[in-house]
SEMARDO-634611 format. One line per 8 residues: number of its first residue (from 0); their letters; for each residue x, y, z of C-alpha. Coordinates in steps of 0.2 Angstrom, whole numbers, plus 5000, padded with zeros to 4 digits. Example, Ala and Ser with C-alpha at 12.3 -4.5 7.8 and 13.67 -1.06 7.14 Angstrom:
BEGIN
0) AS) 5062:4978:5039; 5068:4995:5036
//
This chain:
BEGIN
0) XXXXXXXX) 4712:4612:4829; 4699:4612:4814; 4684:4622:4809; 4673:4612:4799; 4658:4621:4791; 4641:4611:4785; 4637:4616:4769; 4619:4614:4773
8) XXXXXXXX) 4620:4626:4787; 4625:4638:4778; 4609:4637:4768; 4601:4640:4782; 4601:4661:4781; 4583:4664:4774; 4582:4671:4757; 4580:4692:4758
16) XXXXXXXX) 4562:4693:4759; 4551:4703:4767; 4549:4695:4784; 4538:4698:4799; 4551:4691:4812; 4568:4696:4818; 4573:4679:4826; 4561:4668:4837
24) XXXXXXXX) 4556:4674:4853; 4553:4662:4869; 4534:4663:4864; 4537:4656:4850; 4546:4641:4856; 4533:4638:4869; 4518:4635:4856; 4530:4625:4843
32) XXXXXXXX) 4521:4607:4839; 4529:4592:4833; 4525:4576:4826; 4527:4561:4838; 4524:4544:4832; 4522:4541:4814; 4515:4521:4807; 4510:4517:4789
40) XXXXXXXX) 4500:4506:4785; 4503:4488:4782; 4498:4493:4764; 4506:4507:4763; 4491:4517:4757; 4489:4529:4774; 4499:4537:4787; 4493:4540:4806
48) XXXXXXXX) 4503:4551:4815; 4504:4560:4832; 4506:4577:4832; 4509:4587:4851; 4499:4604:4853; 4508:4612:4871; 4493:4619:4880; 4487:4638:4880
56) XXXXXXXX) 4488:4644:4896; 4479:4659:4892; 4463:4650:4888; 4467:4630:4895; 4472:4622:4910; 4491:4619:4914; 4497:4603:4911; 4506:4593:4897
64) XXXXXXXX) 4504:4596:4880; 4491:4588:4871; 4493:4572:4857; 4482:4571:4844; 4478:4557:4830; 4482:4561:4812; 4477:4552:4796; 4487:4555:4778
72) XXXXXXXX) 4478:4550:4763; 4481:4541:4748; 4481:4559:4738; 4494:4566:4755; 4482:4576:4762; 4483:4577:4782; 4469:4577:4791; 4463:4577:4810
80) XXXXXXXX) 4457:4559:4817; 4457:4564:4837; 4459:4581:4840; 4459:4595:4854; 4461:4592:4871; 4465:4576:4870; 4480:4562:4873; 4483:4548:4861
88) XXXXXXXX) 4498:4537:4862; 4506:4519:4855; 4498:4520:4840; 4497:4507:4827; 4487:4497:4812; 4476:4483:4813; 4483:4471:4803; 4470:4472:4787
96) XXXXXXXX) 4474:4492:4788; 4456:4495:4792; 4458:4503:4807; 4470:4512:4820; 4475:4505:4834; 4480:4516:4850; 4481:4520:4868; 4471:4532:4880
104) XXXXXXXX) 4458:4539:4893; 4441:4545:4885; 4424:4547:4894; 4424:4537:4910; 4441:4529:4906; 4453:4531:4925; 4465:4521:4916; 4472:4520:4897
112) XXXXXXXX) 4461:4508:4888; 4466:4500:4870; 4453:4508:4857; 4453:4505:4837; 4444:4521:4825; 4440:4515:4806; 4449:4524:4795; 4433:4525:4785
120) XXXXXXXX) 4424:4536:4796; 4414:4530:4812; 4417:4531:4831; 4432:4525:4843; 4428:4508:4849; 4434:4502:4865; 4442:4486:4867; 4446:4483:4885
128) XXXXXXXX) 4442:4490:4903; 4458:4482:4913; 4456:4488:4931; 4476:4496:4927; 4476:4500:4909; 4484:4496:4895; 4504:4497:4895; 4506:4488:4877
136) XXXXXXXX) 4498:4478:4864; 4502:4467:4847; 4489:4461:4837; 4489:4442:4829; 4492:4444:4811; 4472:4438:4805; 4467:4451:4819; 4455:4440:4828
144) XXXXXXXX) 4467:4440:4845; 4478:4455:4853; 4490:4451:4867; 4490:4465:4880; 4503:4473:4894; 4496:4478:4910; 4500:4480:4929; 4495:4466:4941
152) XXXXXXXX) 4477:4470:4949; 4480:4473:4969; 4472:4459:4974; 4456:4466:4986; 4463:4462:5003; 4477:4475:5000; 4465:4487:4994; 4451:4487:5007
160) XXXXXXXX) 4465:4489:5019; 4473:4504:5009; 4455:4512:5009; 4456:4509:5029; 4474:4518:5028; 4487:4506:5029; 4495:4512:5013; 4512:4512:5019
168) XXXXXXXX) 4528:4509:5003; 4537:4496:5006; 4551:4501:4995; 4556:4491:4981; 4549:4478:4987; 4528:4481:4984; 4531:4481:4964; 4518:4472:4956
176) XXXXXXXX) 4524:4465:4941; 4517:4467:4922; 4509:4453:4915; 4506:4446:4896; 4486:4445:4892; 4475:4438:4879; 4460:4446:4871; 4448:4437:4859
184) XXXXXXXX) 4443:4449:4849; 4429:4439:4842; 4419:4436:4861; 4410:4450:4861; 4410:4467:4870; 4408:4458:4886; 4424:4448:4885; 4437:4446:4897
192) XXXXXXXX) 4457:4445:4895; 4466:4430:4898; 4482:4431:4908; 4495:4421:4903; 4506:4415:4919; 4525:4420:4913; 4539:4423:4926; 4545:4442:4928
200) XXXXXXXX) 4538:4456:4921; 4533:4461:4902; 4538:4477:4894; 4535:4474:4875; 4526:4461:4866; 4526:4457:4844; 4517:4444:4838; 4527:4437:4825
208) XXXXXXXX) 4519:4439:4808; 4519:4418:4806; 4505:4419:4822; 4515:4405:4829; 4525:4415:4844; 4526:4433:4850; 4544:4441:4855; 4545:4447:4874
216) XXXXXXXX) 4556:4461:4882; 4554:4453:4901; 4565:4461:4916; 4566:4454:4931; 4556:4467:4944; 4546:4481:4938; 4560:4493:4943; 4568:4506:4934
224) XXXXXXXX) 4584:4497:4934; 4579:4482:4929; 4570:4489:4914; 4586:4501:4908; 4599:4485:4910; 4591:4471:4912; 4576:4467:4896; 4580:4452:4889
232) XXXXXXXX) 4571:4443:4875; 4558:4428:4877; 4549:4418:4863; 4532:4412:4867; 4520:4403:4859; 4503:4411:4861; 4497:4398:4872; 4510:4404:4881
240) XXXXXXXX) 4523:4391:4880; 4542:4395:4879; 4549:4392:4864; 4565:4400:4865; 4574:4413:4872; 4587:4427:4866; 4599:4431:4882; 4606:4446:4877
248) XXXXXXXX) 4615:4456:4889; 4615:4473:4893; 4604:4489:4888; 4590:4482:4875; 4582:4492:4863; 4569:4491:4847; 4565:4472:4841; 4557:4468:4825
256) XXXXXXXX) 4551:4451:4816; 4556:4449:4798; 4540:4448:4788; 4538:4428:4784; 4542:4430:4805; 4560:4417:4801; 4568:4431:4811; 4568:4444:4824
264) XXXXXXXX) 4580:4458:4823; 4582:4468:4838; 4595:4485:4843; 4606:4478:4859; 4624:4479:4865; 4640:4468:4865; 4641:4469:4884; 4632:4473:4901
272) XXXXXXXX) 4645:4488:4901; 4640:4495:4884; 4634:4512:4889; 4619:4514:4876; 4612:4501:4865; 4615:4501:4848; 4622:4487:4840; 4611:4479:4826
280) XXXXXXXX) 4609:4462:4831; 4596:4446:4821; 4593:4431:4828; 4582:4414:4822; 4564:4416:4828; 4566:4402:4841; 4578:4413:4849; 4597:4406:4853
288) XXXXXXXX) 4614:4414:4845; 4612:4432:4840; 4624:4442:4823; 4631:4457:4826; 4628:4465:4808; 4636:4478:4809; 4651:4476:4819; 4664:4488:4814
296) XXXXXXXX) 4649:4505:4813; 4657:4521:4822; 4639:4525:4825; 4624:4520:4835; 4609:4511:4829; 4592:4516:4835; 4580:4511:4825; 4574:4496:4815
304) XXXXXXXX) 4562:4488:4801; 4560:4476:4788; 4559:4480:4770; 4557:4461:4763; 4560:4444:4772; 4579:4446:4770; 4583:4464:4769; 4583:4476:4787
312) XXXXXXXX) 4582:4495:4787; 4591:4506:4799; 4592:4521:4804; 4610:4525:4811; 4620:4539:4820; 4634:4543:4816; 4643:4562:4820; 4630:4575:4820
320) XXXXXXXX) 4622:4565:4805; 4608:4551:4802; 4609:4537:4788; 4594:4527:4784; 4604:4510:4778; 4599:4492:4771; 4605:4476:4776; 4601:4457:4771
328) XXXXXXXX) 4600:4445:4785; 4617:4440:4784; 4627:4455:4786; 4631:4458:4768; 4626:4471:4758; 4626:4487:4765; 4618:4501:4758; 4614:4518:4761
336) XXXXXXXX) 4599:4523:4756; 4599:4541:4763; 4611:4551:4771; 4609:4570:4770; 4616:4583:4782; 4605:4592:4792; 4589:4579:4791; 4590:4568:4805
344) XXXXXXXX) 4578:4552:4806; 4570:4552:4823; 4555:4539:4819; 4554:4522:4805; 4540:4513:4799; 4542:4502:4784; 4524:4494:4776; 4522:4479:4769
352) XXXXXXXX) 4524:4485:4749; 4541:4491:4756; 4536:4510:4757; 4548:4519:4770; 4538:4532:4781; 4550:4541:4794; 4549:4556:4807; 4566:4567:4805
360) XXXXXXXX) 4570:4587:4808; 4579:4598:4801; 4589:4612:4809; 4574:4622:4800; 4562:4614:4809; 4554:4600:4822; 4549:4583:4818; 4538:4581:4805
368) XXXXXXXX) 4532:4563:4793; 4544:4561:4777; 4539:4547:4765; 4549:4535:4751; 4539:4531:4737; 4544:4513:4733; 4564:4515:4724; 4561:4532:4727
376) XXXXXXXX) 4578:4539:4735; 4572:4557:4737; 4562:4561:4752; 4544:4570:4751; 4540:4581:4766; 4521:4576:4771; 4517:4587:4785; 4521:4605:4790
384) XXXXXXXX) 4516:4608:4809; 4521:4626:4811; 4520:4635:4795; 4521:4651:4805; 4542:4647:4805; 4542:4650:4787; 4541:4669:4791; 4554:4668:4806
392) XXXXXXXX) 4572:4674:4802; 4582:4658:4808; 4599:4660:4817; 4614:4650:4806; 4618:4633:4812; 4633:4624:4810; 4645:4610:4813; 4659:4612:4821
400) XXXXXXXX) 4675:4601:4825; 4688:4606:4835; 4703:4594:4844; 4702:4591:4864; 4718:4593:4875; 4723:4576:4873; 4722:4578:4853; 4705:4568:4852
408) XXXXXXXX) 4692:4576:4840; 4676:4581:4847; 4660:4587:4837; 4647:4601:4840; 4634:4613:4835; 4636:4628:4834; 4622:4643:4832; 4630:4662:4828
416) XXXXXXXX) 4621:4677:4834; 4607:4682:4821; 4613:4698:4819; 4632:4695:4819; 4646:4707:4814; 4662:4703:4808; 4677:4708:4821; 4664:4707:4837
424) XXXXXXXX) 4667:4695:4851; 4648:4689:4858; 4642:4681:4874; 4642:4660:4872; 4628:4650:4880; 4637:4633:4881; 4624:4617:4880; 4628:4600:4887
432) XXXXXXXX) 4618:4585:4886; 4613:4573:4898; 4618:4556:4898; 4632:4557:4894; 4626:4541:4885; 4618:4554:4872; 4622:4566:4857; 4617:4581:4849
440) XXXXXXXX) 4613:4580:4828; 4612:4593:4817; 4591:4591:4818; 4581:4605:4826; 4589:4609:4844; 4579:4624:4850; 4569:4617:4864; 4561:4628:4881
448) XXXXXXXX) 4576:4623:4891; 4587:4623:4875; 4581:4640:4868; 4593:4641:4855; 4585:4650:4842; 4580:4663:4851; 4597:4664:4862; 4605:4669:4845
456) XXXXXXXX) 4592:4681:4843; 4595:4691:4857; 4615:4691:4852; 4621:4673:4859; 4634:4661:4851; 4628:4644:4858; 4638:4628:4857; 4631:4612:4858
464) XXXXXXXX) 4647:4597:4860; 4648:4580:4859; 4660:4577:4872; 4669:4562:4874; 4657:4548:4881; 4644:4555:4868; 4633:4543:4858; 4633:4542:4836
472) XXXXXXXX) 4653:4539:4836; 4654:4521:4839; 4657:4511:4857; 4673:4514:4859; 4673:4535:4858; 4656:4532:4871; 4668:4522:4884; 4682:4534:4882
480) XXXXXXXX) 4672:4544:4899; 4668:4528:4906; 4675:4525:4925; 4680:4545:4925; 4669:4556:4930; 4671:4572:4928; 4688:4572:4920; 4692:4573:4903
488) XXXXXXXX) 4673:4575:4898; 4671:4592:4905; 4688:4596:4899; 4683:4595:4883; 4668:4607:4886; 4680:4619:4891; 4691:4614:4877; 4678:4620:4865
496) XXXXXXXX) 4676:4636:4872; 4694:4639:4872; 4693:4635:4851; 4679:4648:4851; 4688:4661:4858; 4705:4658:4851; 4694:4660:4832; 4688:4677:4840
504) XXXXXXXX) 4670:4674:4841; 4668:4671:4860; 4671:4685:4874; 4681:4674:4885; 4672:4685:4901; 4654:4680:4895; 4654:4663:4894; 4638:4653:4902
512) XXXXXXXX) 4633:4631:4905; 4616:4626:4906; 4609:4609:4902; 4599:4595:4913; 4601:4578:4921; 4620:4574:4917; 4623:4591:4909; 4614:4600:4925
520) XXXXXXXX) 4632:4590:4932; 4642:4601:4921; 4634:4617:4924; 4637:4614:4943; 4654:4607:4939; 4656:4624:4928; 4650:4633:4942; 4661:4624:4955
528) XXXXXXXX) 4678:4618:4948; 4677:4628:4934; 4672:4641:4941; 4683:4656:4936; 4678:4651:4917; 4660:4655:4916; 4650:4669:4923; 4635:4661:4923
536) XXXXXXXX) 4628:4644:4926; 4608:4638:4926; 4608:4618:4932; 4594:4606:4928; 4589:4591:4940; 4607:4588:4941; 4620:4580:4950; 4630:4587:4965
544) XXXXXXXX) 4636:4574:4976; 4640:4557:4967; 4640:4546:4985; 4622:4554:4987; 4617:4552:4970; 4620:4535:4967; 4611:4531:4986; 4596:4540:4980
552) XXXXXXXX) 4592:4537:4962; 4583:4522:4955; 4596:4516:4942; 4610:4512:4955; 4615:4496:4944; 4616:4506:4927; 4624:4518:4936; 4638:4506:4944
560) XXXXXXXX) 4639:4493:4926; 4639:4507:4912; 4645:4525:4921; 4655:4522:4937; 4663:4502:4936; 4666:4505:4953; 4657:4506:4971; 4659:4522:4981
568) XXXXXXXX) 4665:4508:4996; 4679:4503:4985; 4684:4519:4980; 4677:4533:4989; 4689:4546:4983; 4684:4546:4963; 4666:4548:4969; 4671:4564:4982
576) XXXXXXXX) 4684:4570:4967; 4669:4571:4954; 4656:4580:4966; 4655:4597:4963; 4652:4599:4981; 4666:4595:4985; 4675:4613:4977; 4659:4622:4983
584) XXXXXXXX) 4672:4634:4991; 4680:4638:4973; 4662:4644:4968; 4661:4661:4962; 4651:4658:4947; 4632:4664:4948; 4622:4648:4949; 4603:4645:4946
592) XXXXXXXX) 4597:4628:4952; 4581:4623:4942; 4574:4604:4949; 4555:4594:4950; 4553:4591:4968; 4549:4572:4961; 4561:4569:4950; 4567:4549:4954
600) XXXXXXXX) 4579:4549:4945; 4591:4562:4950; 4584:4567:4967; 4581:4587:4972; 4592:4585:4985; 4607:4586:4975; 4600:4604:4971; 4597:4606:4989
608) XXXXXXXX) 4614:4601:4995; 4623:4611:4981; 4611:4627:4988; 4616:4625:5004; 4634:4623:5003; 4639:4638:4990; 4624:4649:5002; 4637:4644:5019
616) XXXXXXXX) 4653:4649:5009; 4662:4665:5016; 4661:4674:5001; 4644:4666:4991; 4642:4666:4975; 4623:4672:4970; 4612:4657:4969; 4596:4655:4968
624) XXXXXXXX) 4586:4638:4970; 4568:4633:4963; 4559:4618:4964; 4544:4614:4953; 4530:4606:4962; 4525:4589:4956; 4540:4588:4940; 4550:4574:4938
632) XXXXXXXX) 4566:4574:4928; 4563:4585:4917; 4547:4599:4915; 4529:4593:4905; 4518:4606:4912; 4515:4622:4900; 4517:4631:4919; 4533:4624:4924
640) XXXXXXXX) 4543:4625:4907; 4536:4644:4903; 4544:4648:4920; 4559:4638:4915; 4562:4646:4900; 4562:4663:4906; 4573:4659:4920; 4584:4655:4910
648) XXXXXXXX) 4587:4668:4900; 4585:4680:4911; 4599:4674:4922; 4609:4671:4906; 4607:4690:4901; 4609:4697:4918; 4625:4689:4920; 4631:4689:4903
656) XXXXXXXX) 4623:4706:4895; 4617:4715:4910; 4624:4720:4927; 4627:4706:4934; 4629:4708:4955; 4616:4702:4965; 4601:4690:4957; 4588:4697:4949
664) XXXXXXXX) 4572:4698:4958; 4563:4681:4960; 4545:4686:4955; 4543:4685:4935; 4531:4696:4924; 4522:4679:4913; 4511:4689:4902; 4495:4685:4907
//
């Protein structure tokens, strides 16, 4: 087995300096803010950004955090544009940098509407009143037209008869698809879209910088499933004409037109069975044959821009690590321009002077805007969000490698107690993501359902593994799980534990698994089959029963082409060997079931049924189900995720620290 060490990790134990903190407390993490989208400008003289402010619940409402419009400078100074309580999304430039584009509600608004703000000071102008909003929008390159996404208007027979009752769902079948619109934006305030009649339903539109055709992401039906495996590419002129089409197959992910607009590079996969896009693809701009140019990556590629007609930039994962890498049109060379451990790029805009903008974290803090001057190789940190964390004491991070049963080399993060002594075995929180088509880097990872930094705080290890089936190390690692369930990618979770004891870090009797969606699966897995290895377990909106979750959930197709390759008819016994359920009567592991009531995607059943079947065991194990009212996969309300976090830890610390014996009471003590 190996121990690999990050050298930048172990930087990350503050200088001895009089500090006010001893570690981060669950507070903390609950009013971190973080930057979202970041866009230069096409001449690369400004910056807009969104930065998310969670909400106060001692002085605000509950509900999701709020977004607000940034602007920096010429000089790099930051400055507010749209601030407080409000909720600014899809930002972007108008084409002459004049102006910033974006998305949202104000005043009398019920829907999003598509608004433009001078950057020379003056008020938001609105720019359309659609009856269902604005879903997306590309400007034409001399800025006179925009082409806009939105729902299909219920036509008004439906809707007098909704108002009358009849509002019944006919499921999956009363989708109204989105259509493609054009604006003139020189008609006056009093002008009217033009829908432009195009079979199936559009998800992304860019106008090509020739103004001669705009790119399309088009899916079948407006259903989830269609839009996670089936977007494929259409090339319209803007009349609305087709001119070409790019038949990709598969999971499809950012597109981008080359700047003279001769060709459109776009993230896809090499089959329909590729768990995660991430393959760097280019095509001509009328569409046809597709390069893959980088076939031989042991990474995944996520993000992409132009630099200059011929040269694309990248942002890669690969390991733990980012690279931000160049590449001309044909394939050929291939530079990195950045690659440094412990800064992961989470966000890319590139202007039109070549100027690379990007949004990346650091295990020392959350996103925040980075720039490249021109050549300029060294990155320039624009923006600093929480300067409060400068006098926090920061638990050490670092990487870890270790080998997996069969041999196979899996990757993690791992956070040390802050307070650690040499010789002493600690408690281990172990993380796993969801997915599994997913992977932790060595960025920021404390999160309110994550608390890491503050886990180590309070004397935790906490691991965080790639396990096999992970993203960032190249297709073949991410279908090593593929058509397995539940077998040797949870052994390698246990694997990991087992190299963490075996080094004498670890107490082997207080070893906990939490995580959400696909890792809420392995916590109940943990807590099932696993059961006489960890002592605690806290599941998110996860899985239980597999022939259930596959009837219920709303990406049954991705489910069958890039997870199982199988139906439960044609094989019934893997789907009852990989649900938890199934070994409910091995249970013995304290379990806490966390789940939104309205979560599509992984339905609360699969807590409810995991509740019910460890509660009518002989001997139960303590469990304790909550649902949160009105959540989906995954918490947004300041409310719910406050409530989740202490839950968390709570359980964690009863079991792991304290007592342990029957649940601790359900009411909690909030603070206000």
């Amino acid at each position: 087995m190996f121990f690999r060490f990050s050298l930048l990790a172990l930087s990350f134990l503050l200088p001895v300096t009089a500090i006010a903190e001893q570690g981060m407390s669950l507070e903390q993490i609950a009013k971190l803010r973080s930057v979202g989208q970041v866009e230069v400008s096409p001449d690369g003289r400004r910056i807009a950004y969104t930065r998310t402010v969670p909400r106060d619940l001692s002085r605000e409402d509950d509900g999701p955090a709020w977004t607000e419009l940034h602007v920096i400078g010429p000089g790099g100074n930051s400055r507010p544009f749209i601030s407080g309580q409000v909720n600014v999304g899809a930002i972007s430039w108008t084409p002459d940098s004049s102006a910033i584009a974006f998305l949202a509600r104000r005043g009398d608004d019920r829907q999003r509407q598509l608004y433009t703000i001078p950057v020379a000071g003056g008020e938001a102008v609105r720019h359309t009143s659609l009856e269902t909003g604005v879903a997306g929008y590309s400007f034409s390159p001399d800025g006179r037209r925009v082409a806009l996404i939105a729902t299909e208007p219920q036509d008004a027979e439906t809707r007098r008869l909704a108002d009358m009752g009849f509002n019944q769902i006919i499921f999956e079948e009363d989708w109204r698809p989105r259509r493609l619109w054009m604006l003139d934006l020189n008609g006056g305030p009093d002008s009217e879209p033009d829908m432009i009649e195009l079979e199936g339903s559009v998800q992304e539109v860019q106008w090509s910088p020739a103004g001669d055709r705009l790119a399309l992401k088009v899916t079948p039906r407006q259903l989830v499933d269609d839009t996670l495996m089936f977007q494929r590419i259409r090339i319209i002129s803007p009349g609305g004409s087709e001119l070409g089409r790019i038949d990709n197959p598969g999971k499809l992910g950012q597109m981008a037109w080359s700047p003279d607009g001769a060709h459109l590079a776009f993230i896809a996969t090499d089959s329909v069975h590729d768990t995660r896009e991430g393959r760097l693809m280019v095509a001509e701009a009328s569409g046809g044959e597709w390069r893959n140019l980088l076939p031989d990556l042991l990474g995944h590629v996520w993000h992409v821009a132009w630099r200059e007609a011929g040269e694309i930039v990248f942002v890669s994962y690969e390991g733990v690590e980012a690279r931000l890498g160049q590449i001309n049109v044909r394939g050929r060379n291939q530079v990195a321009l950045m690659q440094r451990d412990g800064l992961i790029f989470e966000v890319l805009s590139v202007a039109g002077d070549g100027r690379i903008v990007f949004g990346a974290s650091t295990p020392e803090h959350p996103r925040e805007v980075y720039a490249l001057s021109g050549r300029n190789l060294e990155p320039e940190r624009l923006t600093d969000s929480n300067p409060w964390l400068r006098e926090v004491r920061l638990a050490r991070q670092q990487v870890v490698t270790y080998a997996a049963d069969d041999g196979l080399e899996i990757e993690g993060l791992l956070f040390w107690p802050l307070e650690y002594e040499e010789g002493r075995r600690y408690p281990l929180i172990l993380a796993v993501h969801g997915g599994p088509e997913a992977h932790y880097s060595n960025g920021w990872l404390t999160s309110y359902n994550l608390p890491a930094q503050h886990a180590a705080a309070e004397g935790y290890f906490m691991f965080f593994p790639n396990y096999r089936g992970s993203t960032g190390r190249g297709v073949e690692f991410a279908l090593t799980s593929q058509g397995r369930p539940a077998m040797e990618e949870f052994k390698d979770l246990v694997d990991g534990v087992d190299f963490l004891i075996e080094l004498g870090l670890v107490d082997a009797d207080r070893v906990g698994i939490t995580g959400g969606s696909y890792g809420g699966y392995a916590s109940a897995w943990g807590a099932t089959y696993y059961s006489e290895r960890f002592a605690a377990a806290v599941m998110n909106v996860g899985i239980s029963d597999k022939i259930s979750m596959l009837g219920t959930s709303d990406i049954p197709e991705e489910l069958y082409l890039v997870h199982y390759l199988t139906w439960p008819w044609e094989n019934w016994d893997l789907f009852v060997q990989a649900s938890p359920i199934f070994f409910a009567h091995r249970a013995q592991t304290p379990i806490l079931i966390l789940h939104g009531d309205a979560d599509p995607r992984v339905d609360p059943t699969q807590s409810r049924i995991l509740f019910r079947f460890l509660s009518l065991q002989e001997n139960p194990p303590p469990v304790r189900l909550i649902l949160y009212r009105g959540e989906g996969h995954g918490n947004q309300r300041a409310a719910t995720r406050w409530d989740y976090s202490l839950r968390l830890m709570r359980w964690m610390d009863h079991y792991l620290k304290g007592e342990g014996g029957d649940p601790p009471d359900h009411r909690l003590d909030y603070g206000y």
